[in-house]
N, C-alpha and C positions, 0 to 999 in steps of 0.2 A: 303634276304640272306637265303641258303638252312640250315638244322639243321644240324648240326653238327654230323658225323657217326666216331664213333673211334673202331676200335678191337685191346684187346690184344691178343697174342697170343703165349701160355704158353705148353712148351711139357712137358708130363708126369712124373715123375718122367727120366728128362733128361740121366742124365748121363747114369743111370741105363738100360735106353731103347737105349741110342747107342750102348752100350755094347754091350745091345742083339742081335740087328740087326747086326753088324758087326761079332759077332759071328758065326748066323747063317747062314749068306751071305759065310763065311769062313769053311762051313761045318760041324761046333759043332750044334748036335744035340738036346742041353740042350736051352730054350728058357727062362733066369735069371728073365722073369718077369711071369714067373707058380711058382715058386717056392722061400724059403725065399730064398735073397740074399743081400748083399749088395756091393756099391764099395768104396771104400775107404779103406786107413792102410794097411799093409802091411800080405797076406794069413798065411806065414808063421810063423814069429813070432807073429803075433795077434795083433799089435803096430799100434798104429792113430789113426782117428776116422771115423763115418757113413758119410759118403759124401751123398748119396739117399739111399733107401731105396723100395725094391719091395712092392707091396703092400701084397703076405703074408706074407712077412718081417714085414711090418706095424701092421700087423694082430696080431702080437704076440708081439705087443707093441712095438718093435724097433725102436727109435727116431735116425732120423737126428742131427749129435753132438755127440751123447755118443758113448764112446769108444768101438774098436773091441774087446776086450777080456771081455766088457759087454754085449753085444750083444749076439758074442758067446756062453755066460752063461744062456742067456733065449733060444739058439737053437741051440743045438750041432752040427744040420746038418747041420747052414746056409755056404752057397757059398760065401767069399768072395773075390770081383775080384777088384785087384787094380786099380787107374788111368790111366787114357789112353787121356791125354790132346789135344794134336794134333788132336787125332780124334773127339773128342769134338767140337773141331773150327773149323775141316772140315763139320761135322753135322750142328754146327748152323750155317754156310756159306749156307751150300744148300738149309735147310728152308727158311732162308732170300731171296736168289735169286729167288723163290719161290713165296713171299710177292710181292716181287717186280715188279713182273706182272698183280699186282692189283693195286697199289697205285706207285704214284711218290714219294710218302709223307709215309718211312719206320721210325723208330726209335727202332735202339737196344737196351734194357732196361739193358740188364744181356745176359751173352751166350745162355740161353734158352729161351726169352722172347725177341719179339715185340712187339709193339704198328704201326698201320697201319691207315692213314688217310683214310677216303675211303667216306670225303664230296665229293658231286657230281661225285661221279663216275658211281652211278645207270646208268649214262646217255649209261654208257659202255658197265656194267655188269646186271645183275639180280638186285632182292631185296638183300638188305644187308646181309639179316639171311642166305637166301639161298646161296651167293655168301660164305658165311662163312661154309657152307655147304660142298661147292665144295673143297675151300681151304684145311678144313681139310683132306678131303676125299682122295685130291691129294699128301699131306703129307705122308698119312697113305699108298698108293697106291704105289707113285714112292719111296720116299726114308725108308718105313717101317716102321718107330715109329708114333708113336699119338701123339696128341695134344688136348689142350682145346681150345675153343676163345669164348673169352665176347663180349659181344654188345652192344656198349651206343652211351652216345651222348659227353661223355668225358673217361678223360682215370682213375680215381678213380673209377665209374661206371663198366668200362670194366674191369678194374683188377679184383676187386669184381665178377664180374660176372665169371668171367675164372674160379675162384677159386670154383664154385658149385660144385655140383658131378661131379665127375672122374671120369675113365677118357674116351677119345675120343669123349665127348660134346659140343656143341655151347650153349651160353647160354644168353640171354638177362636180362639186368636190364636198364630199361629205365625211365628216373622222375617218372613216373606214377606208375612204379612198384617197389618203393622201397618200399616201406611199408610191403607190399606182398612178398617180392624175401628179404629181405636185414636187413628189422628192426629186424627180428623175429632169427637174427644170434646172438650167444654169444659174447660180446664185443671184446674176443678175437681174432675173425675174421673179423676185421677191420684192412684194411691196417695200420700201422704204433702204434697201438695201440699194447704195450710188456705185456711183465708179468708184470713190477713196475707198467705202468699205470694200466694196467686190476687191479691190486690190490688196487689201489688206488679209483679208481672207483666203483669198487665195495663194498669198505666201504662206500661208499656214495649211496647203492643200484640200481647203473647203470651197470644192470647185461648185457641188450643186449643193442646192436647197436641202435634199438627203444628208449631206456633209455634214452640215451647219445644224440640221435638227438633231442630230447625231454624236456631238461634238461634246463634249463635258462644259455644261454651264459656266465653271470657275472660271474656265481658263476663260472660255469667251471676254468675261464679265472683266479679265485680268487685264486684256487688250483692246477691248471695244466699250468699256464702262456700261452707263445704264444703256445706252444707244445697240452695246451688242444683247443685252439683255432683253431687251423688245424685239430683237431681228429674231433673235432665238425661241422667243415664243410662237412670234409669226410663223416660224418654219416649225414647228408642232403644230398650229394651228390654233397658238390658245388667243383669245379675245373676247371679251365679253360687253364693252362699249352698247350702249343702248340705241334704236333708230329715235332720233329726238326728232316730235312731231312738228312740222312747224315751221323750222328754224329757217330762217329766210339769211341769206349770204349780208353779210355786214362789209359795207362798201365806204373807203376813209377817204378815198378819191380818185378822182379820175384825171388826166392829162393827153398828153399829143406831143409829139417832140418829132424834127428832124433836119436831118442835118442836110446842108445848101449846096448847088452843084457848084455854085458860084460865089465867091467873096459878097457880100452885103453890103455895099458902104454908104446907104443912104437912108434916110428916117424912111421916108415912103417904102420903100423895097420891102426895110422889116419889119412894118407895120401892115405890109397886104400879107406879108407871112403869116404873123402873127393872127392875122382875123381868115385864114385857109387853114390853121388849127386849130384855133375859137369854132370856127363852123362845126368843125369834127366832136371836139367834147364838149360845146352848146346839146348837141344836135344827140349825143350819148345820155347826157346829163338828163334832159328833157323825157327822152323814151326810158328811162331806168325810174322815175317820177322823183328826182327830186332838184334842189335847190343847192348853192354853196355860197358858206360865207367867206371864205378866204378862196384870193385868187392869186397865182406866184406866178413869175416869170422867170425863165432861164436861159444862160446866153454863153456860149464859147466860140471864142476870136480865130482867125487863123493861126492865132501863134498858141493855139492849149489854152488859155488862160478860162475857168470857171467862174461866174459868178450869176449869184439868182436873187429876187426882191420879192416880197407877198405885203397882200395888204390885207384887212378885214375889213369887211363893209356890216353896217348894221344891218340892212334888209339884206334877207335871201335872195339868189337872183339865177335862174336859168336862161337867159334874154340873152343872143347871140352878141346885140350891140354890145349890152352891159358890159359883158364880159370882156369882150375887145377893146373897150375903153379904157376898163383900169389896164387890162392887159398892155397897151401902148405905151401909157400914164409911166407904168414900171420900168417898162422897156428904157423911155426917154429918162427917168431917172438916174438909170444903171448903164447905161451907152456910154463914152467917153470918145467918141470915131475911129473904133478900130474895126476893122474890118472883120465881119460876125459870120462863121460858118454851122452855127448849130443854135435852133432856139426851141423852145418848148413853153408851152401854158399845162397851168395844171390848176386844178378847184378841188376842194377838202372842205373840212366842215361841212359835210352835206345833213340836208333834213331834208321831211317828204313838203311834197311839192303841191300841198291839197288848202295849203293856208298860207298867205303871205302878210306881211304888217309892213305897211309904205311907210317911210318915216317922209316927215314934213320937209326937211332937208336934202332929201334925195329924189332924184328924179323918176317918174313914175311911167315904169317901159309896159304898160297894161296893152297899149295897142301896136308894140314891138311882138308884144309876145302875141298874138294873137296872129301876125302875119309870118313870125317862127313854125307855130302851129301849120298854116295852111301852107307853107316850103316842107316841111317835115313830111306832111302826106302826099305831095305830090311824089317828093323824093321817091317817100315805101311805096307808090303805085309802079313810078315811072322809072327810076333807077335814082342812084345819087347825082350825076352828073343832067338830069331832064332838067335842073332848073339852078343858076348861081349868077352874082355879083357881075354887074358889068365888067367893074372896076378890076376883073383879072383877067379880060380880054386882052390881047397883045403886051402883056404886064411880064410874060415870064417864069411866071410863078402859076403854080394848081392852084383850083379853088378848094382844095381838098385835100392834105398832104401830111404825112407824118406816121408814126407808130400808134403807141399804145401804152401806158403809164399807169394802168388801174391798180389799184389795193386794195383785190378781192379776197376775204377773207373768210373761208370755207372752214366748217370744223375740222378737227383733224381726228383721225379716231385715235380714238384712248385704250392701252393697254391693260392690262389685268396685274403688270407690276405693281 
């Protein structure tokens, strides 16, 4: 039996680097990865947080996580460019199909991240390293962003390995070279090992990865249960977890939430809110292909107070209006007129979007959706902001506003305990 050949393969600072490309592709002459930037939150009022982070963004300490208006504060001039999801999932569609010309044997990990079997394939292609070579090379070439890719003989090894120096590297960690490439890492660069463990471990003086491989299993197991027992294998390198072909990310829902510069105290106010983040996970919902049957609302006063309403509807529905309808409907349910500084819509129960059943009772948004459709593509031509709703003209409020709520649900690799 031939040895076993896995790569991950891991794009740059993602999001950050479609951005760019589709920028420059589109004639902006600013390229967001020379300079700080980041995407995430919203430019204007400075609200959300770092989604990625350029690396002289990185440079000037800017973490992944902390908020825009902290960020901001370490660098007056950074750029910050909101989300742009749809083009996300067209990006990591193309890498994949991409992948897929080397291996039969793909697995999506995350939007930015595969894992590629690529046992007995040599028979095809090149050696591994160099084939990973080419791959990257072809990334960087046809569709303009980088990538890293690891090289082992499992996919804990190849994670690890992706993760060396940035960016645009191939990088090998093979059994023979963990000691060398892997032990000599700070424990906190161990897959699945957080800050509580890192801390924990390190009162027990297992400062690197070496430490920890090194360390007598019992005791690990005495202080960190099954959870130190997987870290411990990680830092030997054992993993055995299969590339499953196929497996397409399982999505529960999708939402939009954010919170108001200003008290809300009128129905209209939070009702144009409301349908400026109906636009956003309408408009997600629709380019990911599918439908939801339940739609919830959620609402916090100026004074803390939580509360949220969902309803199920019999017909599936992607339709910007639809959505914004019951979305209101909720709203005026659960209002009582107190002054609202945080609201969110979310949709669940999704199914694909390639068959609908009208019910005779409900209203039939066939030629809603069809003018969805032709706003959707002007948007992906023209940018998100080329075309939106009168009704947020001198209104106060974005045609477009808020975070991100998905429950994107990626395998997780499996250990060999």
């Amino acid at each position: 039996m031939s040895k076993r050949i896995i790569f991950h393969v891991d794009v740059n600072s993602a999001y950050l680097s479609w951005e760019a490309v589709h920028r420059l592709q589109h004639g902006n002459p600013l390229d967001l990865r020379t300079v700080p930037s980041v995407v995430g939150g919203n430019p204007e009022t400075r609200h959300g947080i770092v989604l990625t982070k350029s690396i002289p963004a990185k440079k000037l300490n800017i973490q992944t996580g902390e908020t825009i208006h902290s960020a901001y504060a370490k660098c007056p001039e950074l750029v910050i460019v909101p989300p742009n999801y749809g083009l996300y999932m067209q990006c990591s569609k193309a890498f994949g199909d991409i992948l897929r010309e080397y291996s039969p044997l793909i697995e999506q990990y995350s939007i930015d991240e595969y894992f590629v079997d690529f046992t007995n394939m040599e028979r095809l292609y090149k050696d591994p390293v160099e084939t990973a070579y080419l791959i990257k090379d072809r990334i960087k070439n046809e569709l303009g962003f980088t990538v890293n890719i690891g090289v082992s003989t499992n996919k804990i090894l190849a994670k690890m390995a992706s993760e060396l120096k940035k960016p645009d590297k191939v990088h090998t960690i093979f059994p023979e070279e963990i000691a060398e490439k892997m032990w000599v890492l700070p424990i906190e660069e161990l897959f699945m090992v957080g800050r509580a463990t890192a801390k924990k471990l390190k009162s027990r003086a297992i400062n690197t990865i070496g430490d920890l491989a090194n360390y007598d299993p019992k005791l690990i197991k005495l202080f960190l249960k099954s959870h130190g027992m997987l870290v411990w294998n990680y830092a030997n390198g054992y993993e055995a977890s299969p590339v499953r072909e196929n497996r397409r990310p399982l999505i529960k829902g999708m939402g939009n939430s954010t919170t108001i510069a200003f008290d809300v105290e009128d129905r209209r106010t939070a009702h144009l809110v409301l349908l400026s983040l109906t636009e956003t996970v309408a408009t997600r919902l629709r380019q990911s292909g599918y439908c939801a049957r339940l739609v919830s609302v959620s609402l916090r006063t100026n004074e803390f107070y939580n509360c949220s309403h969902q309803r199920k509807i019999f017909s599936a529905i992607d339709c910007t209006n639809a959505i914004h309808e019951i979305a209101c409907e909720l709203f005026d349910e659960l209002w009582k007129g107190q002054p609202v500084r945080h609201l969110g819509v979310r949709v669940s129960e999704l199914c694909q979007n390639d068959f609908q059943q009208i019910s005779l009772f409900e209203k039939d948004y066939e030629k809603q959706r069809k003018v969805d459709r032709a706003v959707d593509s002007i948007r992906e031509r023209f940018g998100n902001g080329s075309v939106f709703r009168s009704s947020f003209l001198n209104s106060g409020v974005r045609f477009s506003s808020g975070g991100t709520m998905d429950d994107e649900e990626y395998p997780m690799m499996s250990s060999i305990l």
